[in-house]
PAROMI-235388 format. One line per 8 residues: number of its first residue (from 1); their letters; for each residue y negated, x negated, z negated of C-alpha. Coordinates in steps of 0.25 Angstrom, whole numbers, plus 5000, padded with zeros to 4 digits. Example, Ala and Ser with C-alpha at 12.3 -4.5 7.8 and 13.67 -1.06 7.14 Angstrom:
# PAROMI-235388
1) AS) 5018 4951 4969 ~ 5004 4945 4971
***
This chain:
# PAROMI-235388
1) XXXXXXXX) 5000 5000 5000 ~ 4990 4989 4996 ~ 4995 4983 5009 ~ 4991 4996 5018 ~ 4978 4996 5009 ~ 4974 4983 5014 ~ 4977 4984 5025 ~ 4969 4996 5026
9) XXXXXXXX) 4955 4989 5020 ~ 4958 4978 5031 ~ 4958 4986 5041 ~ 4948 4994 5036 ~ 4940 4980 5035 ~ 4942 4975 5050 ~ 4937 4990 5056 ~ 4924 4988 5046
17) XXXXXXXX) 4923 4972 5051 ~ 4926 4978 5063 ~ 4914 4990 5062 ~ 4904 4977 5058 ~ 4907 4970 5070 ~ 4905 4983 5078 ~ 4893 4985 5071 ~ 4887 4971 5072
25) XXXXXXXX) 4892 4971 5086 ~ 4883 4984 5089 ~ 4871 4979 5081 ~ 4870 4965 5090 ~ 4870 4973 5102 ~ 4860 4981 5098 ~ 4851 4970 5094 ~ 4853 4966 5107
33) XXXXXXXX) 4850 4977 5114 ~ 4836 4979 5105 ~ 4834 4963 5111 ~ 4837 4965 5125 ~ 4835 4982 5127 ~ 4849 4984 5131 ~ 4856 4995 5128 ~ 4869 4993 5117
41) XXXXXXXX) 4877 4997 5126 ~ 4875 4986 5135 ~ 4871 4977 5126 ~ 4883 4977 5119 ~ 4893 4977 5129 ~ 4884 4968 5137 ~ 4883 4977 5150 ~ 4871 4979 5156
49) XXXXXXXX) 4865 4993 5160 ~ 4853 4997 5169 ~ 4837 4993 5164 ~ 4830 5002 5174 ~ 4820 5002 5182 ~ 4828 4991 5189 ~ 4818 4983 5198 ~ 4816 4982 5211
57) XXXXXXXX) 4822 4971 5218 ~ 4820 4975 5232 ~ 4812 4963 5236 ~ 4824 4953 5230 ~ 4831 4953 5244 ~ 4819 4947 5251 ~ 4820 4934 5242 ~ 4827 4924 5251
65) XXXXXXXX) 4833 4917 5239 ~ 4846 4923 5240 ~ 4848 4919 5253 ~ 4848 4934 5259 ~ 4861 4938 5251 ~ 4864 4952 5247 ~ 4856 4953 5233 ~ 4862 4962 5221
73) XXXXXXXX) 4847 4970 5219 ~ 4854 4978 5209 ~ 4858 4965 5198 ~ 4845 4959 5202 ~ 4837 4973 5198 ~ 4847 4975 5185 ~ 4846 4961 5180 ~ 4829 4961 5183
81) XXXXXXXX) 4830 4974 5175 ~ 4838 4970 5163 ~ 4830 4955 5163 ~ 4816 4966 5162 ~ 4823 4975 5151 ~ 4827 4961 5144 ~ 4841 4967 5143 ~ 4850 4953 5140
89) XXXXXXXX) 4863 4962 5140 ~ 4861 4964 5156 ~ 4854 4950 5159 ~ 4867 4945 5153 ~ 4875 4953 5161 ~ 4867 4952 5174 ~ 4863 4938 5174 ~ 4877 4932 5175
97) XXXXXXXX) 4881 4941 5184 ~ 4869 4938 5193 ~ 4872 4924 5192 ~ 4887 4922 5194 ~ 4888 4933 5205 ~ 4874 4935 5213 ~ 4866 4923 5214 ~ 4860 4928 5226
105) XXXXXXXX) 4853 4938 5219 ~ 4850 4929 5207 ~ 4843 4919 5217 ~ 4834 4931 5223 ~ 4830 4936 5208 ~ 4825 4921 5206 ~ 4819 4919 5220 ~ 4810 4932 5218
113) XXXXXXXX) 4803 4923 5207 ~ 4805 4909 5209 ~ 4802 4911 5224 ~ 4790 4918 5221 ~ 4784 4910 5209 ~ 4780 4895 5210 ~ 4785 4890 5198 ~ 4797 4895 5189
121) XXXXXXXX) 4789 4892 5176 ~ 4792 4881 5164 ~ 4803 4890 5158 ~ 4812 4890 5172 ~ 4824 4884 5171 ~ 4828 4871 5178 ~ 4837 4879 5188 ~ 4825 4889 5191
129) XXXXXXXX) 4816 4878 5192 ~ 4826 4870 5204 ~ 4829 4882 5210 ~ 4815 4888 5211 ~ 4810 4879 5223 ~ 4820 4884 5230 ~ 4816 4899 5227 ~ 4801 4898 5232
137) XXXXXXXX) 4807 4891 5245 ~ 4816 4900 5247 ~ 4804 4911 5246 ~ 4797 4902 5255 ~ 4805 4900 5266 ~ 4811 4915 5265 ~ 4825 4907 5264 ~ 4833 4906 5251
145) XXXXXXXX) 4847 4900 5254 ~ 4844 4887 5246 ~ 4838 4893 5236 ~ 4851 4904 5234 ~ 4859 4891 5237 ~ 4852 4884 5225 ~ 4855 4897 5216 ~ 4870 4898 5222
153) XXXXXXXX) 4872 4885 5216 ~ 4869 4885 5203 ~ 4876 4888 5193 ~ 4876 4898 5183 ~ 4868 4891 5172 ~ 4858 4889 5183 ~ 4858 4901 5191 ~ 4857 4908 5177
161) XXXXXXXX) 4845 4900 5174 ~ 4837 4904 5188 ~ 4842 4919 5186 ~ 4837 4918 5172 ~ 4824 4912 5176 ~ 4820 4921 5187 ~ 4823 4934 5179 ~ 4814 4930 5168
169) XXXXXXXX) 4803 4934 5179 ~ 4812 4946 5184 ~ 4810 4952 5169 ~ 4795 4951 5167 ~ 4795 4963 5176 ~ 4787 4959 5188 ~ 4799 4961 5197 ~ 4794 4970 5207
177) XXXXXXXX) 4781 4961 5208 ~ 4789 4949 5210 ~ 4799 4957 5220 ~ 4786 4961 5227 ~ 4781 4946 5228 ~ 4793 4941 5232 ~ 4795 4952 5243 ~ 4780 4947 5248
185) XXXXXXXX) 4785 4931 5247 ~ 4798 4934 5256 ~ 4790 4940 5265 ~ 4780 4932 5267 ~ 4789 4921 5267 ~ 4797 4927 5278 ~ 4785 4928 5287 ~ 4775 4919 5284
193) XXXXXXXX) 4778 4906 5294 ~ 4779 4893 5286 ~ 4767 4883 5287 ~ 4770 4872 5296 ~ 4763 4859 5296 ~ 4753 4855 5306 ~ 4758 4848 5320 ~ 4757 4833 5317
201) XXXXXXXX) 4747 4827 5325 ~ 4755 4813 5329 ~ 4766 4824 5335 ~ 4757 4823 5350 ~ 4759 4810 5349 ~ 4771 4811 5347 ~ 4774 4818 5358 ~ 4767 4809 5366
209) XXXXXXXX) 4776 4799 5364 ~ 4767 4791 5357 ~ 4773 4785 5342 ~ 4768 4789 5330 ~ 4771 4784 5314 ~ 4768 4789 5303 ~ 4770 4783 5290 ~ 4783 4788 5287
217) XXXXXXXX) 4786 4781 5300 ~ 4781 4768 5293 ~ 4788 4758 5284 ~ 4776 4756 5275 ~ 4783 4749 5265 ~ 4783 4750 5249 ~ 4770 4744 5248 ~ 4762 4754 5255
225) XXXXXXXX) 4759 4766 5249 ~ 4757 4777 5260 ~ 4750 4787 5250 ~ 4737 4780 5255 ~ 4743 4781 5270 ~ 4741 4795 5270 ~ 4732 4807 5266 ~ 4731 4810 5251
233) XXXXXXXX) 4724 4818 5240 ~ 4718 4820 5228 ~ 4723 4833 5217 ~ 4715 4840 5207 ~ 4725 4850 5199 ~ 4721 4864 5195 ~ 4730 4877 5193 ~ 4732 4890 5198
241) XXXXXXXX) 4739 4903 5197 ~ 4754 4908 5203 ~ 4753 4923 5209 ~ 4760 4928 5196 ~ 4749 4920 5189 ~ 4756 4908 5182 ~ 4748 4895 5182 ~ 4750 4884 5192
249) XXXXXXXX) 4746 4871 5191 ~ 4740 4865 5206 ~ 4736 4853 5212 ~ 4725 4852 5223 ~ 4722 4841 5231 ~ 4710 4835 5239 ~ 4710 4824 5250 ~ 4707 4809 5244
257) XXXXXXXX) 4709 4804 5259 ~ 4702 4807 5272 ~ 4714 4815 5279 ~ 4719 4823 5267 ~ 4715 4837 5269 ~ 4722 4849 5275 ~ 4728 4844 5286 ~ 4734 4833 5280
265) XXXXXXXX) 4740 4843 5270 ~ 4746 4850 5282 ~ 4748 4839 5289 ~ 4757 4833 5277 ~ 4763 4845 5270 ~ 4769 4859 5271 ~ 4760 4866 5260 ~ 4755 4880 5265
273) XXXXXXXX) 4741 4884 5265 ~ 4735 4891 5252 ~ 4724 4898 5251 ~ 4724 4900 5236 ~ 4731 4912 5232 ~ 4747 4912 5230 ~ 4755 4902 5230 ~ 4760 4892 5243
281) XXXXXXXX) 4775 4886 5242 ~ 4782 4878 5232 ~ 4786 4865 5239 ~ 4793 4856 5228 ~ 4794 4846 5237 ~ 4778 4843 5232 ~ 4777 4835 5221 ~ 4767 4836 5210
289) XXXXXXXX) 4771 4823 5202 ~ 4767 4823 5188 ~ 4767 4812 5177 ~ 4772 4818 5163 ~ 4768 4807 5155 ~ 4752 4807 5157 ~ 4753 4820 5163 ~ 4747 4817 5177
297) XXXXXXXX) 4750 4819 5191 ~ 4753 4809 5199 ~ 4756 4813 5216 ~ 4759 4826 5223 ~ 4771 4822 5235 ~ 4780 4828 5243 ~ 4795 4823 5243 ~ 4805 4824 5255
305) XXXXXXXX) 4820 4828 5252 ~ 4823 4814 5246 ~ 4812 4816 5235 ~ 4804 4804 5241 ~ 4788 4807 5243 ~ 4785 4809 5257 ~ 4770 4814 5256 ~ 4761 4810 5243
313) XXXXXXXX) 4748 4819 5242 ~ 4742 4813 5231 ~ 4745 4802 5221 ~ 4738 4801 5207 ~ 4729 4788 5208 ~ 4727 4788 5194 ~ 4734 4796 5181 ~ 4727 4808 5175
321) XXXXXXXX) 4733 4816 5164 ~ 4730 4831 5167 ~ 4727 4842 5158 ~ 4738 4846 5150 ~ 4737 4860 5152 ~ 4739 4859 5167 ~ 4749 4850 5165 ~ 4757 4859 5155
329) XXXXXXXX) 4755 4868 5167 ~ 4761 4857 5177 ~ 4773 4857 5169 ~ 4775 4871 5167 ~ 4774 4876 5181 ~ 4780 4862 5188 ~ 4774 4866 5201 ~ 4758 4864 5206
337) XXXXXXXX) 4751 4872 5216 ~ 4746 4860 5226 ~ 4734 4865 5235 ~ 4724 4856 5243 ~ 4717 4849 5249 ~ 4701 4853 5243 ~ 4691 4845 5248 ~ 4687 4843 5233
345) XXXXXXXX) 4694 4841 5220 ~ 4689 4853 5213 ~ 4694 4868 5213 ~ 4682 4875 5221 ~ 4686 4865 5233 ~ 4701 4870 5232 ~ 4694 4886 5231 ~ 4687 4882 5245
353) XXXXXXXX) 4699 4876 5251 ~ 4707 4888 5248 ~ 4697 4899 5254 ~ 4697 4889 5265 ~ 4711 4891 5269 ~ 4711 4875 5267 ~ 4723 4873 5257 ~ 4736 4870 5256
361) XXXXXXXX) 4745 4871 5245 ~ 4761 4870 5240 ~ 4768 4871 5225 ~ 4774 4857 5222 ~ 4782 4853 5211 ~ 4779 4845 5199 ~ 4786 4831 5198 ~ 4785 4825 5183
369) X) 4788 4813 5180
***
């Protein structure tokens, strides 16, 4: 009987231990669900459920950055949703499904804002931050199959890191402005003819049969600095504003030799002309290089496929530390607006040039060292 007693009270005890874990269970998921706004339903069993109005993602196909394949608009809008409602429950089921099984998708979500935007922003991961070059070329040339190719190959740590990225813009609710942007950047990046550089004068001579050499034709030797060979400017820096009105460092140069100007400009790179309002193309190829230890700049270059400088712009002739409030910024945005030339090295010259039609401009990169 004792027996049968306790054997009673310990079964008695397991079903109560068992009701404390039901119970602890239930209160958990609803903490979560008062965190994230999820149902407990859903938060419990870690389903997910429909947050509407589900956004329209209409404009997501025009994106080239999922190399023209058949998007799911229907995750897409679902996880935009859930990420807007900040329902973890859903993100956690969504997420992963997005990037094991849909990565075209996931690259059109990230396009749409890193093709867009000129900078990814000091928080962006390092995989957002390679990969995002690629996303405002892609947006650019109305092509994406390297930037999908780039997103095809990462793995999941990294894709989940792009995805992650590019939703935080998804969930501060301006995704219809941004589709809407988007839409107009496709576009016009599927009409508008690219700019071509201007005919080279030596080519008639050229086709004259007569020979011409230039000084990459030349073997100038180590100890001849061809910097002072060709045409070259002075910078003065300054900062502007994005469209979606973040900050932006810029950098704006002014002849120093006899032959620098416009022409030169056109003559020497493929910047577009910009007539200060929006922003021209991203061309990471552009240096902007920058000493970290006396916080100076020191040369703006363009380097070819091997990484070697193949035109230099300016070099610093002497060090000068530079306020640290736009050098904070430097760092932050890790991208400079580069616009020239200005006959003069102050703002109202750059404001004239600009109304004159009279300037060129590209995004470059930051360098430090």
């Amino acid at each position: 009987m004792l027996a049968c007693i306790g054997s009673w009270v310990t079964a008695a005890r397991r079903r109560g231990e068992l009701v404390v874990k039901k119970h602890g269970k239930k209160q958990r998921a609803k903490k979560r669900a008062q965190r994230t706004g999820a149902a407990y339903s859903s938060a419990a069993a870690g389903t997910t459920h429909t947050h509407t109005p589900l956004p329209d993602l209409s404009a997501l196909p025009l994106v080239p950055h999922g190399s023209w394949r058949v998007l799911d608009l229907d995750l897409a809008a679902r996880l935009v949703a859930a990420c807007r409602a900040g329902c973890q429950p859903c993100q956690q089921t969504l997420i992963p499904k997005v990037v094991k099984e849909d990565r075209a998708t996931l690259a059109a979500l990230a396009g749409a804002v890193y093709g867009a935007v000129p900078t990814v922003g000091f928080v962006a991961s390092d995989a957002t931050r390679q990969w995002a070059p690629l996303a405002r070329t892609a947006m650019q040339a109305g092509t994406g199959d390297e930037a999908f190719a780039a997103v095809e190959a990462m793995d999941e740590t990294a894709a989940a890191a792009l995805l992650d990225d590019a939703l935080d813009h998804w969930a501060m609710g301006d995704g219809p402005v941004l589709a809407e942007a988007v839409r107009k950047v496709a576009e016009k990046a599927a009409e508008a003819p690219p700019r071509r550089r201007p005919a080279d004068p030596m080519d008639a001579f050229r086709a004259a049969g007569i020979d011409v050499f230039t000084l990459d034709d030349l073997d100038l030797g180590d100890d001849v600095d061809a910097y002072h060979l060709a045409e070259n400017y002075g910078v003065f820096v300054g900062q502007t504003t994005t469209p979606d009105g973040q900050p932006l460092p810029m950098l704006t140069l002014y002849p120093e030799s006899e032959g620098a100007g416009i022409e030169d400009l056109e003559a020497r790179t493929d910047w577009e002309h910009w007539g200060l309002h929006g922003m021209p193309n991203v061309d990471p190829s552009w240096r902007l290089r920058a000493t970290i230890a006396d916080r100076s700049l020191s040369g703006l270059v363009h380097v070819d496929d091997d990484g070697q400088d193949d035109i230099e712009l300016w070099r610093a002739a002497q060090t000068v530390s530079l306020p640290a409030d736009w050098w904070s910024l430097l760092d932050r945005a890790q991208h400079v607006l580069v616009v020239g030339p200005v006959k003069e090295a102050d703002h109202q010259a750059l404001q004239a040039a600009g109304d004159a039609g009279e300037l060129l401009a590209v995004i470059a990169r930051v360098s430090f060292h």
